[in-house]
C-alpha positions as CSV (number, residue, x, y, z in Angstrom):
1,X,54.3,107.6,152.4
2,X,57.4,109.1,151.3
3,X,60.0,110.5,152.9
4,X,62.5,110.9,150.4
5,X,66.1,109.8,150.0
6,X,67.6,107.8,152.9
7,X,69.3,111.1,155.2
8,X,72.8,111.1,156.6
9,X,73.4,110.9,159.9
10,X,73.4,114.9,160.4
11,X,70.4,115.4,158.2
12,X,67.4,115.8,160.1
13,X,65.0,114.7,157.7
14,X,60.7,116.0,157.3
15,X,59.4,115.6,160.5
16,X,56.4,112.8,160.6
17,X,52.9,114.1,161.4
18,X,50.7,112.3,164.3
19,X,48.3,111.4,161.3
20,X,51.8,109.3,159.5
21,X,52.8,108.0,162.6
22,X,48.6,106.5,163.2
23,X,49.2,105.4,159.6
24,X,52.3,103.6,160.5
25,X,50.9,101.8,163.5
26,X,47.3,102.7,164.7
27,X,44.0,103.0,162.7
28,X,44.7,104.4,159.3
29,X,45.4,102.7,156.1
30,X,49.0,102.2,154.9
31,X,50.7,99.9,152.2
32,X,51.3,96.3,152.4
33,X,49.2,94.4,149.7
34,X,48.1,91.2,147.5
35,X,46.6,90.2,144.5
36,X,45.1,87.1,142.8
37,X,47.6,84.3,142.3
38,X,48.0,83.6,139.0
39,X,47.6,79.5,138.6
40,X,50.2,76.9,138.4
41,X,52.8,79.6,140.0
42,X,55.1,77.9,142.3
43,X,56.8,79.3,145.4
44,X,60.2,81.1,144.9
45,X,62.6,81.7,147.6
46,X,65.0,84.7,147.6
47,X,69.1,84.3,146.5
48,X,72.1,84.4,147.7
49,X,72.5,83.1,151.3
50,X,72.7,80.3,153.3
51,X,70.0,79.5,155.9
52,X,71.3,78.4,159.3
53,X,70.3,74.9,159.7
54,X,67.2,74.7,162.4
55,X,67.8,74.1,165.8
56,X,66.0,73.1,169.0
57,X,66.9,76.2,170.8
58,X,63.6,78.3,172.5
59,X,63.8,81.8,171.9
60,X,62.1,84.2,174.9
61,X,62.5,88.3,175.3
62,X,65.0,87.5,177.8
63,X,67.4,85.5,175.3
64,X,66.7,87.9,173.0
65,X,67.4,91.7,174.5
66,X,70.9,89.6,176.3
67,X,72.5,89.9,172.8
68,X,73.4,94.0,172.1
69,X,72.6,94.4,168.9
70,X,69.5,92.3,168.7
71,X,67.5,92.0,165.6
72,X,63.9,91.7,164.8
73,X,62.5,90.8,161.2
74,X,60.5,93.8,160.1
75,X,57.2,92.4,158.8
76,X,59.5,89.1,158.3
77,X,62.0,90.7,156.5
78,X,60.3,92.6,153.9
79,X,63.4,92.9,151.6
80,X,64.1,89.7,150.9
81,X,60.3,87.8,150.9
82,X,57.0,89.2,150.8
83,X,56.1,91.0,153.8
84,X,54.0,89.6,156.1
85,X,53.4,85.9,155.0
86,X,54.6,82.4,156.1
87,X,57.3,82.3,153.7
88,X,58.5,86.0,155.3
89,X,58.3,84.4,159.1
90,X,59.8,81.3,158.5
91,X,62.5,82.4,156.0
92,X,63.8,84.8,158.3
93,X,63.0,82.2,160.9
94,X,65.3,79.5,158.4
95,X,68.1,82.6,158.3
96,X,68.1,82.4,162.0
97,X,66.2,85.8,163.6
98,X,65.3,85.3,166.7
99,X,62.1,87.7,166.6
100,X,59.6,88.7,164.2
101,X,57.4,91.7,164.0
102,X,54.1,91.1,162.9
103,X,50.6,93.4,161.8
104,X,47.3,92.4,162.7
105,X,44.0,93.0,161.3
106,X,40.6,91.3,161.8
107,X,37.9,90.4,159.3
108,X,34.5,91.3,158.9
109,X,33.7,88.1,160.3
110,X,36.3,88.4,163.1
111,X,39.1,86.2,161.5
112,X,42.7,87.6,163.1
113,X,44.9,88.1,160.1
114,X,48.6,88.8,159.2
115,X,48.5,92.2,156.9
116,X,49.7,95.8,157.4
117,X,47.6,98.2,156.1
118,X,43.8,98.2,156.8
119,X,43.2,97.3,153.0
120,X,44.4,95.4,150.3
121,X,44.9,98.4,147.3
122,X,48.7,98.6,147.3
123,X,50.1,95.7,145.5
124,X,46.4,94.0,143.9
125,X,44.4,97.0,142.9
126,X,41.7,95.8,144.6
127,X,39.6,98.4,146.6
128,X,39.2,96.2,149.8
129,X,38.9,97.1,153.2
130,X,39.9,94.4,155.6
131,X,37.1,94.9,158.1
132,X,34.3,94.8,155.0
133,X,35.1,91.9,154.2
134,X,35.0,87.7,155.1
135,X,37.9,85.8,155.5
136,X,37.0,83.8,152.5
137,X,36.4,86.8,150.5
138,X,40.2,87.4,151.1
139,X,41.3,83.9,150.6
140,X,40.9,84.8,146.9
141,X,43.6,87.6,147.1
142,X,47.5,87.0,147.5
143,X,50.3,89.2,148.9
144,X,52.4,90.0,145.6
145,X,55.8,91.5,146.2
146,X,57.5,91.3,142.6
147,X,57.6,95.1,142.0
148,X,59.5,95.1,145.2
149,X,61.6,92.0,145.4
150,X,61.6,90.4,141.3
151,X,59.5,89.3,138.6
152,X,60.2,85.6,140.3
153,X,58.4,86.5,143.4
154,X,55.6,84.5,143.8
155,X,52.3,85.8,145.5
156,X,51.8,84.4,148.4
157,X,48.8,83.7,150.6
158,X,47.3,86.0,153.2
159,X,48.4,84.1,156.5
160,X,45.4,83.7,159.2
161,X,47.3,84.6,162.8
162,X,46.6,82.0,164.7
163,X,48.3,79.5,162.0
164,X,51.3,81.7,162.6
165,X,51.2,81.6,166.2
166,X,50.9,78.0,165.8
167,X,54.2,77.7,164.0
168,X,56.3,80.2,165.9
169,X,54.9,81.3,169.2
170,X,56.5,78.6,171.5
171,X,60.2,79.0,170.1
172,X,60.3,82.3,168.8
173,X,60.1,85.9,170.0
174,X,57.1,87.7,168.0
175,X,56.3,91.9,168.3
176,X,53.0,91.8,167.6
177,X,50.3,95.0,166.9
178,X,46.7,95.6,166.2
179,X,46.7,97.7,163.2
180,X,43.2,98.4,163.5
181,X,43.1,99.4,167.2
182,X,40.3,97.4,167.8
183,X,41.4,94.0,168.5
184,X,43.5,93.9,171.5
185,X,41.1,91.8,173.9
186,X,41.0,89.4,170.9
187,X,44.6,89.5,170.2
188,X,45.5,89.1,174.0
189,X,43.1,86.3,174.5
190,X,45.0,84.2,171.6
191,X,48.3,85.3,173.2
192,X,47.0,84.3,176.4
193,X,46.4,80.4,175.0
194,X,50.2,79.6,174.0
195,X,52.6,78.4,176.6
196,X,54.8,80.9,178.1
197,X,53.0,83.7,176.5
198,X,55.0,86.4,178.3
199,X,58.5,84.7,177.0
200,X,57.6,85.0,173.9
201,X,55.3,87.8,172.8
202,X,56.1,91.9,173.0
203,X,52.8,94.1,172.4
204,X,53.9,96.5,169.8
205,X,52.0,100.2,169.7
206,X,52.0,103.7,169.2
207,X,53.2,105.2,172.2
208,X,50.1,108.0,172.0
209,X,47.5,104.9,172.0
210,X,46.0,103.8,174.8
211,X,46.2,100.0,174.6
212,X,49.2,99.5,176.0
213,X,47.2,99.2,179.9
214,X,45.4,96.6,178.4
215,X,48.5,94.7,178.1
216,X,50.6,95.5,180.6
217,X,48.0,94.1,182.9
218,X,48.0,90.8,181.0
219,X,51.8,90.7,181.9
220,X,53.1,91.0,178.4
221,X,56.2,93.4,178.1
222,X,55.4,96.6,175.8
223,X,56.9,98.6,172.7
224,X,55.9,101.9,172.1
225,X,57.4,104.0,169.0
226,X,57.2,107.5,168.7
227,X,55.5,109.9,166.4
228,X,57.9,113.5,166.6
229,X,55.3,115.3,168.5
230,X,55.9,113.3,171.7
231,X,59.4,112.9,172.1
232,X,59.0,116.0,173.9
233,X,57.2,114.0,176.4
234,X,59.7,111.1,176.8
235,X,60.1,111.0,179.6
236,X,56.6,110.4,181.0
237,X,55.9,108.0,178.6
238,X,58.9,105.9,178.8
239,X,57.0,105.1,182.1
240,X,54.4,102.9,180.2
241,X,56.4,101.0,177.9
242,X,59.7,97.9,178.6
243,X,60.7,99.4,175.5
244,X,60.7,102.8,172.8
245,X,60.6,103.1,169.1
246,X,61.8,105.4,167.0
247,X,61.8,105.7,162.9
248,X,65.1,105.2,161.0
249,X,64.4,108.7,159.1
250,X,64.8,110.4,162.7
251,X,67.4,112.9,163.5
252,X,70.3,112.1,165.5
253,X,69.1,114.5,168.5
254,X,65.6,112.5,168.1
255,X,66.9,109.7,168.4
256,X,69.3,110.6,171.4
257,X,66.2,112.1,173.4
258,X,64.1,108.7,172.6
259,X,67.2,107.3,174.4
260,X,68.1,109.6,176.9
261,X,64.6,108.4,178.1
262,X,65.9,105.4,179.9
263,X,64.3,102.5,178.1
264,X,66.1,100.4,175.8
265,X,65.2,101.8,172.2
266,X,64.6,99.8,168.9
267,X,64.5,101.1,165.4
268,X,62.8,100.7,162.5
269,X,62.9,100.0,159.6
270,X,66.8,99.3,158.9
271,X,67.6,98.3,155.9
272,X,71.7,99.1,155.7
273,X,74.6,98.0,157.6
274,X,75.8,101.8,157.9
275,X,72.1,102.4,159.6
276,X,73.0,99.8,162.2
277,X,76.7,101.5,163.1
278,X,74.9,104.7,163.2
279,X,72.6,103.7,165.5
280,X,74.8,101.8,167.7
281,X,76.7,104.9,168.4
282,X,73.6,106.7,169.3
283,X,73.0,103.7,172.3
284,X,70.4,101.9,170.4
285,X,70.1,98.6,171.1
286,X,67.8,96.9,169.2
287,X,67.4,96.6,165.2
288,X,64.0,96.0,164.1
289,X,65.4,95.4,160.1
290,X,63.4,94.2,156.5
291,X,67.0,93.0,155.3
292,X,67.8,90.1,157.9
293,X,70.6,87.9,156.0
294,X,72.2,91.2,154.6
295,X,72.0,93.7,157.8
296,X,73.7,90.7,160.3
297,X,75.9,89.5,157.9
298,X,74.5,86.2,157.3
299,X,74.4,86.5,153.7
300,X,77.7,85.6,152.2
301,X,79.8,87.6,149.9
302,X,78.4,86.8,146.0
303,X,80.8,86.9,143.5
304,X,78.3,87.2,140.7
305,X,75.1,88.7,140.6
306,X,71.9,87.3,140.3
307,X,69.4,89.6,137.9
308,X,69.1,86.0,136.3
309,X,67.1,84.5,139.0
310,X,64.4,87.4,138.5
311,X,64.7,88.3,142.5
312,X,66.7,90.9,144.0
313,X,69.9,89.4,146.2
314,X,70.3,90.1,149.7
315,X,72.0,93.1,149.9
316,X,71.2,94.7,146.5
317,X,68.6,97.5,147.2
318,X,67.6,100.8,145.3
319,X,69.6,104.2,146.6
320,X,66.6,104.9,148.8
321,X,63.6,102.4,150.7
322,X,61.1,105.6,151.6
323,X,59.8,106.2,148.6
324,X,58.2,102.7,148.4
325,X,58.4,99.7,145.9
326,X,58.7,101.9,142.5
327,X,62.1,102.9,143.7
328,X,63.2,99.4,142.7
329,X,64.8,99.0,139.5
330,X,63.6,96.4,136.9
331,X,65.3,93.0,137.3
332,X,64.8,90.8,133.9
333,X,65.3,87.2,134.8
334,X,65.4,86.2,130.7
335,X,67.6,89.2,130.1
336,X,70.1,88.7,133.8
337,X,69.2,92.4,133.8
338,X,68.8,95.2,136.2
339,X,68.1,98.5,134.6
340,X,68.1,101.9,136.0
341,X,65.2,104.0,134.0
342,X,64.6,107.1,136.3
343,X,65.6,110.7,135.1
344,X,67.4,111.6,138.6
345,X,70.2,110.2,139.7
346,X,69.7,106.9,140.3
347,X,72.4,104.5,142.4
348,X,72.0,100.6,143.0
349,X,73.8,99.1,146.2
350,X,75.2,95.4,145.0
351,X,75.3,94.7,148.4
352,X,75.3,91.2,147.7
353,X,78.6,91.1,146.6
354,X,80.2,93.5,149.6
355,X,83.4,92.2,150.7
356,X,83.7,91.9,154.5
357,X,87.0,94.2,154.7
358,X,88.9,96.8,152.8
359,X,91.8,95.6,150.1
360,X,92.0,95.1,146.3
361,X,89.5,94.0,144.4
362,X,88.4,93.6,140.6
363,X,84.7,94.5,139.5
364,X,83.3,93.9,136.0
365,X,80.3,94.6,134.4
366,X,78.4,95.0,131.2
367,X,76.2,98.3,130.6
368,X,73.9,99.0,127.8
369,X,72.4,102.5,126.8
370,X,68.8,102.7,125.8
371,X,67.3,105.6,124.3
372,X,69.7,108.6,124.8
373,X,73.1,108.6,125.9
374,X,73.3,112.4,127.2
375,X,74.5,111.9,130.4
376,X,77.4,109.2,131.9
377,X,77.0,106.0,133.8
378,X,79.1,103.5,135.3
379,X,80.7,102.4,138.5
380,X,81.1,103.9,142.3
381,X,83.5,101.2,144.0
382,X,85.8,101.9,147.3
383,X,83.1,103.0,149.8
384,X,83.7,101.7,153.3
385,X,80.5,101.5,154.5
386,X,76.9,101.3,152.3
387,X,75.8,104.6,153.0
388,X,74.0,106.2,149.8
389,X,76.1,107.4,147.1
390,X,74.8,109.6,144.0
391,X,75.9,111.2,141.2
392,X,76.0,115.4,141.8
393,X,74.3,114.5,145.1
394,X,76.1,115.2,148.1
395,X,76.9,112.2,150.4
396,X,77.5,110.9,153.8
397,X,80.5,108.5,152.1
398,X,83.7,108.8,150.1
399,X,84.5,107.0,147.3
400,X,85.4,107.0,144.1
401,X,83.0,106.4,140.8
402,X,84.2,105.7,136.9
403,X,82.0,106.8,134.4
404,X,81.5,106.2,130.9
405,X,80.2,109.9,129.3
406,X,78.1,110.1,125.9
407,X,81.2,111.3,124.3
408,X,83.5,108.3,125.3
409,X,85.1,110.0,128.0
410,X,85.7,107.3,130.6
411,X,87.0,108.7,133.6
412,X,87.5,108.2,137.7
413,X,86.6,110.9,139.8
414,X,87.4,111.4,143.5
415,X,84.5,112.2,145.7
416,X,85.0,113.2,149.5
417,X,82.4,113.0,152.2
418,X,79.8,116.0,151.6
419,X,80.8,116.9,147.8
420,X,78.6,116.4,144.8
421,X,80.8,116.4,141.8
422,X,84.2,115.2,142.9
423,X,87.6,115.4,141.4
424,X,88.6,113.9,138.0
425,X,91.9,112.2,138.6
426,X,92.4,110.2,135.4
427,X,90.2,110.8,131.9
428,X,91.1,108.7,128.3
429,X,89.1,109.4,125.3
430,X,87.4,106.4,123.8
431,X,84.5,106.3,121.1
432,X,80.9,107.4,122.2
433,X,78.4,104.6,123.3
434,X,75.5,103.7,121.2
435,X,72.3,102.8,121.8
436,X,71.7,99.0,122.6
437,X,75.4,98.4,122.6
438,X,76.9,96.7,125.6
439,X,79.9,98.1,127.1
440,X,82.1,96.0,129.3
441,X,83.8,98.1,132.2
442,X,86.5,96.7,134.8
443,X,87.4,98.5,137.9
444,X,90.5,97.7,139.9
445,X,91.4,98.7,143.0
446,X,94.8,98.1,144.0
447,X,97.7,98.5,146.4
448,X,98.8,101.2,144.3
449,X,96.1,103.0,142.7
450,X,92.8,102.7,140.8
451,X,91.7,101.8,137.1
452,X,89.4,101.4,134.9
453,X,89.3,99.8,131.5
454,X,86.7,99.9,128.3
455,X,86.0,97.0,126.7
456,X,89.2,95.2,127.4
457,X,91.1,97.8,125.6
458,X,94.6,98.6,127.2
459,X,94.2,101.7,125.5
460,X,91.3,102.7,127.2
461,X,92.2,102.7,130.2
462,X,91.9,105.5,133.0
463,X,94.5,104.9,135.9
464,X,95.3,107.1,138.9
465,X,98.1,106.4,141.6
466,X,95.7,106.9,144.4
467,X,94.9,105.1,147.1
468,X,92.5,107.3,150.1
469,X,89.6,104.6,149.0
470,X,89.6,100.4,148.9
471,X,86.2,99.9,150.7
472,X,84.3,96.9,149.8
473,X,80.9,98.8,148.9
474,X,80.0,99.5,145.1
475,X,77.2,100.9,143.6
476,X,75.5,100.6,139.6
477,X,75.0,104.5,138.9
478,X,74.2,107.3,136.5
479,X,74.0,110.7,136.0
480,X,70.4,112.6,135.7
481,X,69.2,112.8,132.1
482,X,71.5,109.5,131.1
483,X,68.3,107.2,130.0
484,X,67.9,104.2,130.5
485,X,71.1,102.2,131.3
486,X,71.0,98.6,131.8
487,X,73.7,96.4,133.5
488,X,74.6,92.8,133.1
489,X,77.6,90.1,133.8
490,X,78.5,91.6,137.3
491,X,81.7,89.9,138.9
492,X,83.9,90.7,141.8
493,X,87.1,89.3,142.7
């Protein structure tokens, strides 16, 4: 489904239909996918952070909602390892969640799996449906998330639920929700069989479906998100539920009503620190997020970027997540490349390498035109928080950007929260940019100013005495119409 470009916290973005929302989370199909391993491909884990070393601690509902912010890997952290397999659960497990949200589905011959959507065309091509067919007919397929995550992502198997529950449901806090809507007296019976089932597992629902009586009168605490047709009804339905739901893309008001209901509310899917703030100030309290080690801050600060790996860092994530896994730009692993190919305006958050505060800093990086060089590309640096930021798009965040134009202009323009073009505040002429040559760009952000320099040439160097922006956030960008730009050799000091 897509929803467009991440909104800003005034935006009130499309409203979601009933029939979106039952796509989301009732009886409809929606994406998730697999395909066929190819053989001899070994596991991959994603870059760039440390995983807390494993404890003995036991995790219930009640540890977990005692902690304001808590956090909940969305399909086990979908940004950072294939959504919805054991690798996802136990590497967000490893990075130390405390919860994980996970999708259900049965088989035709009434095997409980681990798997979004009702089929299996998204990522494999092939025109499955869950319910037609045997377990071991799906055994052949694997969940691969390399359009999404990297080329280095390996495809993973299709985990059977009960080898999950196995692994996780005694020490662990799992949201749990029959995709289908026809398995919740199977699904509860399993719950029913692991110790302390009511510590540990939330039933997670639509808040218009009906199984939520079901589970209630096993005991288990409830979730119920909202589609935008019944937040009207809040209220009355906040009667049903321990806890409420509400989509990231909602409006603040929306939001605020889902709240004003009286339940503690949870969100989903964050994927940005700057979601989190914004919903904290809204009363929020819990973050259901596909970007554990970068959203809580687990992930340390990379000082190099890591295109050659062939996964996507922790952190690093396309200008918007709603318009699914082609939003992602291509990351060459022989090449230590990510390149931005789409016509718009395309931005690239190196979140990776966010500094925890504000202060001076030194960027470099290597860019390399493909085929036409009509519009500019280069940096946006000094944003305080990682709220999007486009070229000739209006934004929710200041900052500055210096761009390298087709005619060797390389400039630094000012950009203040809502404007879409900026202010130029320092311009030096250098030669145009050719094709498949690879131009090296350093940005400094000091205590007295801002600069930025062209292949190591004091010459060509754009320098302003201004100092509104030192953020730690920085973005890859370029202009609509600039091509393909590729970048390479990313540092920050």
């Amino acid at each position: 489904m897509k929803t467009g470009g991440r909104p800003p916290a005034a935006t009130t973005p499309r409203a979601l239909s009933r029939r979106d929302f039952l796509v989301l989370g009732g009886s409809v199909l929606l994406l998730a996918g697999c395909t066929s391993a190819p053989p001899g491909r070994a596991t991959t884990a994603a870059p760039s952070f440390t995983p807390t070393p494993s404890t003995d601690a036991v995790h219930t509902v009640a540890t977990l909602t005692a902690t304001t912010p808590f956090y909940i890997a969305h399909r086990g952290s979908g940004d950072n390892w294939p959504e919805h397999t054991m690798e996802a659960y136990a590497g967000s497990i490893a990075a130390g969640v405390q919860a994980i949200e996970v999708s259900v589905n049965a088989t035709k011959d009434g095997v409980l799996i681990c798997h979004h959507d009702t089929d299996m065309a998204h990522t494999s091509g092939a025109n499955v449906k869950i319910a037609d067919a045997t377990w071991a007919q799906l055994q052949a397929l694997h969940i691969d998330a390399s359009r999404w995550l990297g080329p280095a992502a390996r495809p993973q198997p299709i985990p059977e639920l009960k080898d999950v529950l196995d692994r996780f449901a005694r020490t662990h806090v799992i949201f749990i929700e029959d995709k289908q809507g026809t398995n919740t007296a199977a699904m509860l019976d399993l719950m029913d069989t692991y110790p302390e089932s009511k510590a540990h597992f939330v039933w997670k629902q639509w808040a218009g479906a009906a199984q939520v009586k079901a589970a209630r009168e096993r005991g288990y605490a409830t979730w119920g998100y909202f589609s935008p047709e019944l937040i009207p009804n809040a209220a009355d339905i906040a009667a049903d539920f321990d806890y409420l739901g509400a989509m990231h893309t909602f409006s603040d008001d929306e939001i605020a009503a889902i709240v004003a209901a009286g339940k503690p509310v949870i969100v989903w899917e964050v994927h940005y620190r700057s979601t989190v703030d914004r919903l904290k100030r809204l009363g929020v309290v819990g973050m259901m997020t596909s970007n554990i080690p970068y959203v809580t801050h687990l992930a340390a600060p990379a000082k190099s970027d890591a295109f050659g790996t062939g996964l996507r860092a922790a952190g690093d994530l396309p200008w918007t997540v709603d318009e699914g896994w082609g939003a992602q730009p291509a990351i060459s692993e022989r090449g230590a490349t990510v390149t931005l190919a789409d016509d718009a305006a395309q931005s690239y958050l190196m979140g990776s390498m966010a500094g925890e505060k504000a202060g001076p800093a030194t960027i470099e990086a290597e860019l390399q035109w493909g085929a036409g060089t009509e519009g500019g590309a280069g940096i946006a640096f000094g944003q305080k928080d990682d709220d999007v930021y486009r070229l000739g798009v209006p934004g929710p965040t200041g900052g500055y950007h210096a761009l390298l134009h087709a005619d060797g202009r390389l400039e630094i323009v000012k950009r203040a929260v809502g404007e879409s073009d900026g202010t130029a505040i320092a311009s030096v002429a250098t030669t145009p940019p050719s094709v498949g040559e690879w131009v090296a760009l350093r940005v400094v952000v000091s205590a007295t100013g801002v600069a930025v320099t062209r292949d190591r040439k004091k010459q060509w160097t754009a320098a302003a005495a201004d100092t509104d922006y030192s953020g730690p956030y920085f973005w890859l960008c370029k202009e609509r119409g600039a091509g393909s730009v590729a970048y390479r050799r990313l540092t920050r000091a």
